[in-house]
C-alpha positions, -999 to +999 in steps of 0.1 A: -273+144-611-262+110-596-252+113-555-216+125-555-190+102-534-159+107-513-136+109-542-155+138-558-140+175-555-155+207-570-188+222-557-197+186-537-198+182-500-159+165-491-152+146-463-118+146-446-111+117-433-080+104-418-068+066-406-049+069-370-023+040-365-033+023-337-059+002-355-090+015-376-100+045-361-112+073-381-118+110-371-145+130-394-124+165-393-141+184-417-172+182-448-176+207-474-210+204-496-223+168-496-256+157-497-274+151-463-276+112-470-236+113-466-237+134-441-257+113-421-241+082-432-206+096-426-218+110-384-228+078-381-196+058-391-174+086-370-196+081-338-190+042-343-156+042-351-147+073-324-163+047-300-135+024-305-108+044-303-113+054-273-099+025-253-064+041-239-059+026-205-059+057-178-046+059-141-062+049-109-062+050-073-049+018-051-056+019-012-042+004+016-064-009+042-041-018+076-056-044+095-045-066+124-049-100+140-035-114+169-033-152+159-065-167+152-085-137+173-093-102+166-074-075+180-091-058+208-077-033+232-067-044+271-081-083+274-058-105+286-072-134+261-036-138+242-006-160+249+028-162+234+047-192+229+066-188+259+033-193+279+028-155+289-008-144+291-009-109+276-032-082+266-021-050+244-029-018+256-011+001+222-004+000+188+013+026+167+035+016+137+054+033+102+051+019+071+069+033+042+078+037+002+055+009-016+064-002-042+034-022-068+052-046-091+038-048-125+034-084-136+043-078-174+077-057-167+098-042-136+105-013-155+068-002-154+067-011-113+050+020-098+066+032-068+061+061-038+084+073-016+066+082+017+054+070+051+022+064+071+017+061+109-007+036+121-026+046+151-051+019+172-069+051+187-068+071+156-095+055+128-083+081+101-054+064+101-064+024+093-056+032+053-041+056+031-045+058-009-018+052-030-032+081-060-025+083-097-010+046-100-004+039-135-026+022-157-015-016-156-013-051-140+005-055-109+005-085-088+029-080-060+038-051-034+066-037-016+070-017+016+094-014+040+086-018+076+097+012+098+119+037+082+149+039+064+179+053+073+171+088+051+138+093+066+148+081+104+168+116+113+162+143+136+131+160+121+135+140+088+093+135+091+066+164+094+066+182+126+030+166+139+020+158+175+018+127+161+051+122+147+066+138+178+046+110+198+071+087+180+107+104+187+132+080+200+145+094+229+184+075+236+207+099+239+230+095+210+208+081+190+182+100+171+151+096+145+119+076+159+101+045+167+093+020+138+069+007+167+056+010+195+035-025+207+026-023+241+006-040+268+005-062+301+018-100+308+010-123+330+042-141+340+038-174+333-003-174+341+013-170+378-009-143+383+020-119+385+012-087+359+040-064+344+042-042+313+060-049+284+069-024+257+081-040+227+098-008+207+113-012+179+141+015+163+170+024+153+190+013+185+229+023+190+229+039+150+217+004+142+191+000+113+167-026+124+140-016+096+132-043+067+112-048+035+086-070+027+073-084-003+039-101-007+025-118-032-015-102-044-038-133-042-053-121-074-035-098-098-050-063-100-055-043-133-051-003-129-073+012-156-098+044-143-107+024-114-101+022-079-084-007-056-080-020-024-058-039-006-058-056+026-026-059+045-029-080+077-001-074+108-006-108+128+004-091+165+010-129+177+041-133+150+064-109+164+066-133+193+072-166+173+083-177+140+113-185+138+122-175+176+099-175+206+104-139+224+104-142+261+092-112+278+108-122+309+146-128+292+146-095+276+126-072+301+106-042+298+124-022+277+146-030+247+152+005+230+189-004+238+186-042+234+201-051+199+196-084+207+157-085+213+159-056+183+173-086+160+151-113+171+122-092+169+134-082+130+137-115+121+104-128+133+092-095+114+094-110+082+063-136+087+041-106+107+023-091+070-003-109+046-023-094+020-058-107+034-080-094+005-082-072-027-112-058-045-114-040-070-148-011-087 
C-alpha cells in the first residue's frame, strides 16, 4: 500500500496540525498511526517551525549607576583641589542625595513609557548605594529618562519614607517645617584663597512649606532595547554645576546655612537643572 498522507483518515497515522496567526508557526499537537518516515519528517518541521515562533519580546532589568564629577576632576573626599566661580577654593567632605520615580520613555509611543514610583538615597560612604535596578522593565525601546531630583511633595512628609538610620540621617529639622533633605553637599572653603577656612553646607529641602524639588529629563546617547536582557545606565552629578550655570553661588553672600534661605534654595534649583548627564549605557 502506497505511504498514506496528511489528508488520509481511517486506520493511518493523522497529524494535527494547526496555523497560529502571528505568521507561519505550526504546533504538531497530536499523530495517530502514520508511518515512521512522516513521523520523522513532521518532528522535524515542528522543531523548525516551533523555533520561530518563539520570538515574543520579554522583560528586563535596567540599572542605575550614580556617579559624580566635580568639573573636569574626579570626586575625592576632603582635598581642597576645587574652585567655584566665585574664586573659593573648596573641598567636600559629604555627599548624600534622593533621587526619585523614573520614568524610561519609550521611543515608539508615550503610552508604553515604563514608570516607578520610588526613591533612592545616595551615600558617598555607603558603596551599596552607588546604583539601584530598575526590575521587570518592559520589553521595548526607550531612549530617554525621567527622575525627579529630591522628593515630591507626597513623599517629603513626616515619616512618609522607611523608618532607616539612614533615612532618619536625612530629617529636616526647622521647626514648622517637616519631611527631609533632598541634599546634603557639604565641605570646607577657602575664602577667596585668603587662606581663611569655613564650612559650608549646601542643604537643599523643602524650606518654609516651599517645594524646591525638580525633574529632569535626559536624553540616552544611544537608544536601549528591553528584550530578556539587562542594562545600564550611567547618570553623572557634576558637584561643580550647582555652583554655576546660569548663577554663580557665593558661599560668602549666602552663609553657612541655607535650610531657611529660599533665596540660595532657588538659585541652587535653578542651577540644578544642568547638574545630571547620562555618561554611558551598555547593554548584555
Amino acid at each position: 500500500m502506497d505511504d498514506p498522507t496528511v489528508a488520509d483518515v481511517g486506520d493511518y497515522w493523522l497529524a494535527q496540525i494547526f496555523l497560529r496567526t502571528n505568521g507561519l508557526c505550526f504546533s504538531v499537537l497530536n499523530l495517530k498511526k502514520y508511518n515512521m518516515k512522516n513521523i520523522v519528517a513532521l518532528m522535524i518541521l515542528s522543531v523548525i517551525l516551533f523555533a520561530s515562533c518563539d520570538n515574543t519580546p520579554e522583560p528586563g532589568d535596567v540599572t542605575i549607576s550614580l556617579k559624580q564629577t566635580v568639573g573636569d576632576k574626579d570626586f575625592v573626599l576632603d582635598q581642597m583641589i576645587y574652585q567655584t566661580n566665585a574664586g573659593h577654593p573648596f573641598s567636600i567632605s559629604r555627599l548624600r542625595y534622593y533621587l526619585s520615580d523614573f520614568t524610561l520613555h519609550n521611543s515608539n509611543s508615550e503610552e508604553n513609557n515604563y514608570h516607578k514610583e520610588m526613591y533612592h538615597l545616595y551615600d558617598k560612604e555607603n558603596p551599596d548605594s552607588y546604583q539601584f535596578t530598575l526590575e521587570a522593565v518592559p520589553a521595548g525601546t526607550y531612549d530617554k529618562i525621567t527622575f525627579t531630583f529630591g522628593l515630591d511633595d507626597e513623599k517629603n512628609v513626616d515619616d512618609g519614607l522607611d523608618n532607616t538610620v539612614a533615612n532618619q540621617n536625612m530629617i529636616w529639622p526647622i521647626p514648622g517645617d517637616h519631611g527631609y533633605h533632598y541634599m546634603k553637599y557639604e565641605g570646607r572653603y577657602d575664602s577667596l584663597g585668603t587662606g581663611v577656612i569655613k564650612n559650608f553646607n549646601t542643604h537643599l529641602g523643602a524650606t518654609q512649606n516651599n517645594q524646591n524639588y525638580f525633574n529632569v529629563t535626559i536624553d540616552l546617547p544611544s537608544k536601549i532595547k528591553v528584550d530578556n536582557n539587562t542594562w545600564n545606565i550611567d547618570l553623572n552629578m557634576d558637584l561643580l554645576e550647582w555652583y554655576q550655570n546660569p548663577n554663580d553661588y557665593d558661599f560668602v553672600e549666602y552663609g553657612q546655612m541655607i535650610m531657611m534661605n529660599q533665596s540660595a534654595q532657588l538659585v541652587l534649583k535653578a542651577n540644578g537643572a544642568s547638574v545630571f548627564s547620562v555618561v554611558g549605557v551598555s547593554g548584555k
